[in-house]
TIKOLVO-33464 format. One record per residue (C-alpha): residue in three letters; x, y, z. Coordinates in steps of 0.1 Angstrom, whole numbers, padded with zeros to 4 digits, always signed. Layout:
<nodes>
alaXYZ...
</nodes>
This chain:
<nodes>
unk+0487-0200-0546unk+0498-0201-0582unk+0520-0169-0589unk+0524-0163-0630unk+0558-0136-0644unk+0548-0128-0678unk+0573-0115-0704unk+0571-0080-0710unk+0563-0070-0746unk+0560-0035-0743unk+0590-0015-0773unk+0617-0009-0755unk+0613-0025-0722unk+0638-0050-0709unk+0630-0053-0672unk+0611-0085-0659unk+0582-0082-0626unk+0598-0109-0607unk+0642-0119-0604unk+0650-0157-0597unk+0663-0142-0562unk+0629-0126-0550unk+0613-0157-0570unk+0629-0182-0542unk+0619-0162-0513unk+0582-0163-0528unk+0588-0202-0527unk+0601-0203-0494unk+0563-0187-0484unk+0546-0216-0501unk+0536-0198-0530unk+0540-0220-0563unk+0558-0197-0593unk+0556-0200-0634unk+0579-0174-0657unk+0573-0177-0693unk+0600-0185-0715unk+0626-0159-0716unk+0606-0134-0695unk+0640-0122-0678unk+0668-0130-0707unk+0669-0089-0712unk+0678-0084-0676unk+0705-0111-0678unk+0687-0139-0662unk+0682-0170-0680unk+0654-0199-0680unk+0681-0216-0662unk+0682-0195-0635unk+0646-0193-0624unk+0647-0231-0628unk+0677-0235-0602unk+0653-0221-0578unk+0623-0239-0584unk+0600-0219-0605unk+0580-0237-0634unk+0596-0220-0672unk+0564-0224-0696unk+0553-0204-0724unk+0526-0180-0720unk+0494-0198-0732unk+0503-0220-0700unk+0510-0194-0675unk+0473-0179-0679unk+0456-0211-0676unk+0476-0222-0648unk+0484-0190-0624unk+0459-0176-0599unk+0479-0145-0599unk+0496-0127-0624unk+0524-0101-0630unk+0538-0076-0652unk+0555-0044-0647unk+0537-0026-0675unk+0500-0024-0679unk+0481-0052-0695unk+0469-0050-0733unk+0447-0062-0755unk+0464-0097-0767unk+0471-0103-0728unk+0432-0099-0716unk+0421-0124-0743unk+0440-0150-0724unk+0427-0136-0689unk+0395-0158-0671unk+0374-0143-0646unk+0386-0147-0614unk+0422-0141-0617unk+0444-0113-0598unk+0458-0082-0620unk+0489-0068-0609unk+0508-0042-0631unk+0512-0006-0634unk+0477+0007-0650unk+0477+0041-0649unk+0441+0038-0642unk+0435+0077-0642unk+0442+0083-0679unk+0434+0042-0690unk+0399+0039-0686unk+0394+0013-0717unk+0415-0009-0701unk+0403-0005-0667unk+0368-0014-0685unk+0382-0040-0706unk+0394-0059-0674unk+0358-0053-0653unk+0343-0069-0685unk+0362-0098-0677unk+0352-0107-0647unk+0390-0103-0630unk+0406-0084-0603unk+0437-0055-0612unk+0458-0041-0585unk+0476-0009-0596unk+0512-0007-0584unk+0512+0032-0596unk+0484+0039-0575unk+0504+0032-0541unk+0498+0056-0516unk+0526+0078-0506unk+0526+0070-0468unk+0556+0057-0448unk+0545+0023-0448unk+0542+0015-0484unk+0576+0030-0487unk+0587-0007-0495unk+0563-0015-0521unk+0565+0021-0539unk+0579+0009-0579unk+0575+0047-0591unk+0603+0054-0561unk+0625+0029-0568unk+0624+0028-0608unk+0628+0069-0605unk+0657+0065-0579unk+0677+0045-0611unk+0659+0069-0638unk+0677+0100-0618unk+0709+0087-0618unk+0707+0075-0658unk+0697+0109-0668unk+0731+0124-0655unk+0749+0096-0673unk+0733+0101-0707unk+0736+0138-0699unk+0774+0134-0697unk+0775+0113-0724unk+0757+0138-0744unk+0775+0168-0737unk+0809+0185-0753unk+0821+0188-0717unk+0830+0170-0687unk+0812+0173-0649unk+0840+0182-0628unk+0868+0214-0624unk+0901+0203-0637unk+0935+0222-0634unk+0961+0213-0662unk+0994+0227-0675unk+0973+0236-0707unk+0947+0257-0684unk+0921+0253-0661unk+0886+0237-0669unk+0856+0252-0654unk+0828+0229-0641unk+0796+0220-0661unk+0765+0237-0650unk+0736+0213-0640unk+0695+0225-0637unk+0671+0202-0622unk+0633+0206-0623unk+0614+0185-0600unk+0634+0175-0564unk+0612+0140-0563unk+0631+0111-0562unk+0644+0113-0593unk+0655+0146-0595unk+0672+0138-0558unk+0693+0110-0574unk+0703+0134-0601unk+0713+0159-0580unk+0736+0138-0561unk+0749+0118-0588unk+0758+0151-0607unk+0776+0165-0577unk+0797+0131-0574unk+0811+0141-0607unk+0818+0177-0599unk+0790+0197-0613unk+0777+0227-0599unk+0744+0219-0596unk+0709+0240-0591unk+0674+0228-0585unk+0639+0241-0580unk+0606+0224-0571unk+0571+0239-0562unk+0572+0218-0531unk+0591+0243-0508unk+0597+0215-0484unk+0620+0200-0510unk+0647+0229-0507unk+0664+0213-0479unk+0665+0186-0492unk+0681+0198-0524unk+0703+0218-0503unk+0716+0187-0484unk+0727+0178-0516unk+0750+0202-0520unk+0723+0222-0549unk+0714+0258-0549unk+0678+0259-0546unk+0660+0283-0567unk+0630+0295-0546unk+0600+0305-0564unk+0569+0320-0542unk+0545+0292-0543unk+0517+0308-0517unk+0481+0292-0532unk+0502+0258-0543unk+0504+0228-0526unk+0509+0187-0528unk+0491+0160-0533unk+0497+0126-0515unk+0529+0137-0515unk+0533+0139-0555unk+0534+0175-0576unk+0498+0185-0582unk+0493+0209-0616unk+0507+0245-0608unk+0486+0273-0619unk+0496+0299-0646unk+0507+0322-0619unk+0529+0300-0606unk+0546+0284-0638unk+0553+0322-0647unk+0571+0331-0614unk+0589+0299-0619unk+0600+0312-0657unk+0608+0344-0645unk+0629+0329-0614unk+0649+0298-0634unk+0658+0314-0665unk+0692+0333-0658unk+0697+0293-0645unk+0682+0278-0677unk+0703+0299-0703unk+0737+0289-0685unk+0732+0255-0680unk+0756+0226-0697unk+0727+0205-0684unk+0691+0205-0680unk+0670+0177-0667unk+0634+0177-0660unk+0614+0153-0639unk+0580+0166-0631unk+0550+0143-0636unk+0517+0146-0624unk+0501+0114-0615unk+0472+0105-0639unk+0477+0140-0660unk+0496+0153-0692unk+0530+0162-0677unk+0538+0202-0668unk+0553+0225-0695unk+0582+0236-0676unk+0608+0251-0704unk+0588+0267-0738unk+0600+0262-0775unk+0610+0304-0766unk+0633+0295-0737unk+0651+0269-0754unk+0660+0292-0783unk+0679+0316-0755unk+0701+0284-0742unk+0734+0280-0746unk+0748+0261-0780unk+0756+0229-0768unk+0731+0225-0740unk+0713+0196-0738unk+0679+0188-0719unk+0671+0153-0704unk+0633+0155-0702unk+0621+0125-0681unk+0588+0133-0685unk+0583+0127-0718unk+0561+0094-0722unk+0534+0119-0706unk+0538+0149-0735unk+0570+0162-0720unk+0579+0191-0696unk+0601+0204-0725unk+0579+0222-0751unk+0598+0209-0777unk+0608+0172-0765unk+0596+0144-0786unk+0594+0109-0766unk+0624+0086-0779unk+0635+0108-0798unk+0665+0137-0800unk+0655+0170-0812unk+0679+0197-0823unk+0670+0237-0817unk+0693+0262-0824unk+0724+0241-0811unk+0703+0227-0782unk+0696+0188-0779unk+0663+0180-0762unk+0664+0142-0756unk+0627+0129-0745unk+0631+0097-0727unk+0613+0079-0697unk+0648+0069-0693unk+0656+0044-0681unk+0648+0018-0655unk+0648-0002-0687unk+0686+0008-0698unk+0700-0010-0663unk+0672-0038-0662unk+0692-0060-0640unk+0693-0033-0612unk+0655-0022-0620unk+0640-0059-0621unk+0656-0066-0590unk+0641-0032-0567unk+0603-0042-0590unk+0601-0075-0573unk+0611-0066-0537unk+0586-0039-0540unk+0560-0068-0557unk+0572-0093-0527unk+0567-0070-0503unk+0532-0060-0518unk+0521-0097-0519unk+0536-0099-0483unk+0506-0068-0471unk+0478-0086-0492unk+0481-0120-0484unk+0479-0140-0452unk+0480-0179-0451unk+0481-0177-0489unk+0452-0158-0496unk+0438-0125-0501unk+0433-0109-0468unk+0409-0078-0491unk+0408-0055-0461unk+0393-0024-0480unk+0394-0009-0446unk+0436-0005-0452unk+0446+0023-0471unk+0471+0002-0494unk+0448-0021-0505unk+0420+0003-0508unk+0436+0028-0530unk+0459+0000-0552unk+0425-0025-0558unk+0414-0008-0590unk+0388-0037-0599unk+0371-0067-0574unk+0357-0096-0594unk+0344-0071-0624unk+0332-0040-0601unk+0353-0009-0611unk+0361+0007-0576unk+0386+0033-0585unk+0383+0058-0618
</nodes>
């Protein structure tokens, strides 16, 4: 089977679907592999070193005509699907909830699309789960921007010139990447405080070393394992429960998302402009209308000596890191689906049920 790494050409991104190291261990299964030119020089890994392991370098017009198989991290676009011929294997991050053009656009060609977003959240697809293992780095970036960000430093610290208190640190969302954040701000000596309206989280949290701020969340629940929408009710219980929190913290950072949905409104333009001067919010949820009423995507917005930074944040600012976890969780994907190199399509499997967005044209998921 003919296995094709396209270049990303999404702004901004710098990761790569596939390092030379998982690359190999594909080629030790039998599986031939073709990178386009460059595809990983953003992640530091040259032509050279996808070569070294046996992997065809060719430019892209080659890789569609060639590979069976095809992978990106983001989802594909226009210019990509001209190049795509029935038959061929999709797999990317679609987003096909809130995409629906594209998920048409690809039926229309005749090809298959596997959604890596779309991966159930069930103990054994803990290996192939990207949004777990890009969030895990996009948690710990925040806290490092955060600190770069700031006037003040993380941690207490007793000098002959006086004593400095420790920064303040609010978390919304105790997912994976608001896990990472809370442990990476403890390392450097913050005192840190999250809430979540998955209850189950607070120990979690707590294990931490974070104050949880409870918030009665009777009538709420999950979804798969993800945040579902919270109802008005809720998101005001949550305002009137986090603020004392939210007008002392050094350091906000938001991580809610809501698979398929506009992202949560979590702090309003109002509770921004009773902050502290010199806060700054880190609002990971931006790419999906932000949880911070205020929060612009890519961009830094100052209110009232408050900086509100919108970012998705950053599997792409430590690409070397973040291509490397992608393709473990792509190998281990291929690993489920294929057997004797080819597609075993058990639709009877919950993994490949719910991630097999199109079959040869037919749209199966919406």
């Amino acid at each position: 089977m003919k296995i094709g790494i396209l270049k990303e050409t999404q702004k901004g991104e710098r990761r790569v679907s596939i390092s030379p190291n998982i690359a190999k261990q594909l080629i030790a299964k039998g599986f031939e592999i073709f990178v386009e030119e460059d595809a990983g020089l953003k992640s530091s890994y040259k032509n050279s070193d996808y070569a070294d392991v046996g992997v065809q370098v060719e430019k892209r017009g080659v890789l569609y005509k060639e590979a069976q198989v095809l992978l990106k991290i983001n989802p594909f676009d226009e210019d990509d699907l001209k190049l795509v011929d029935k038959g061929q294997i999709l797999i990317s991050q679609l987003y096909h909830k809130s995409n629906a053009e594209l998920i048409q656009a690809i039926a229309a060609k005749g090809a298959t699309a596997f959604s890596l977003d779309a991966m159930p959240r069930i103990s054994r697809a803990q290996d192939m789960d990207v949004l777990s293992s890009q969030n895990n780095l996009a948690g710990y970036k925040a806290v490092i921007l955060g600190a770069y960000e700031m006037t003040k430093i993380f941690p207490l610290m007793m000098t002959a010139a006086g004593t400095i208190t420790p920064s303040k640190v609010l978390i919304y969302g105790v997912g994976v990447a608001g896990l990472q954040a809370i442990a990476t701000a403890k390392r450097l000596g913050a005192v840190v405080e999250a809430t979540d309206i998955r209850t189950e989280t607070k120990e979690q949290a707590q294990s931490l070393g974070a104050k949880f701020i409870s918030v009665d969340n009777e009538g709420e629940a999950s979804e798969g394992g993800y945040a579902k929408e919270a109802s008005d009710e809720y998101k005001r219980k949550q305002k009137e429960a986090v603020d004392k929190s939210l007008f002392q913290a050094d350091l906000v950072i938001t991580t809610a998302n809501v698979p398929g949905r506009k992202a949560p409104v979590l702090i309003t333009e109002e509770q921004v402009l009773q902050m502290k001067n010199g806060a700054v919010i880190i609002d990971l949820a931006a790419a999906q209308g932000g949880n911070c009423e205020v929060s612009k995507m890519n961009e830094t917005v100052i209110l009232n000596g408050v900086k509100v930074i919108g970012t998705t944040i950053a599997p792409e600012s430590v690409s070397t890191n973040a291509s490397e976890l992608f393709a473990k969780n792509i190998y281990n994907f291929l690993m489920h689906l294929i057997k004797d190199n080819a597609f075993k399509w058990d639709l009877e499997e919950e993994i490949t049920n719910e991630t097999l967005i199109v079959k040869e044209g037919e749209i199966r998921q919406k």
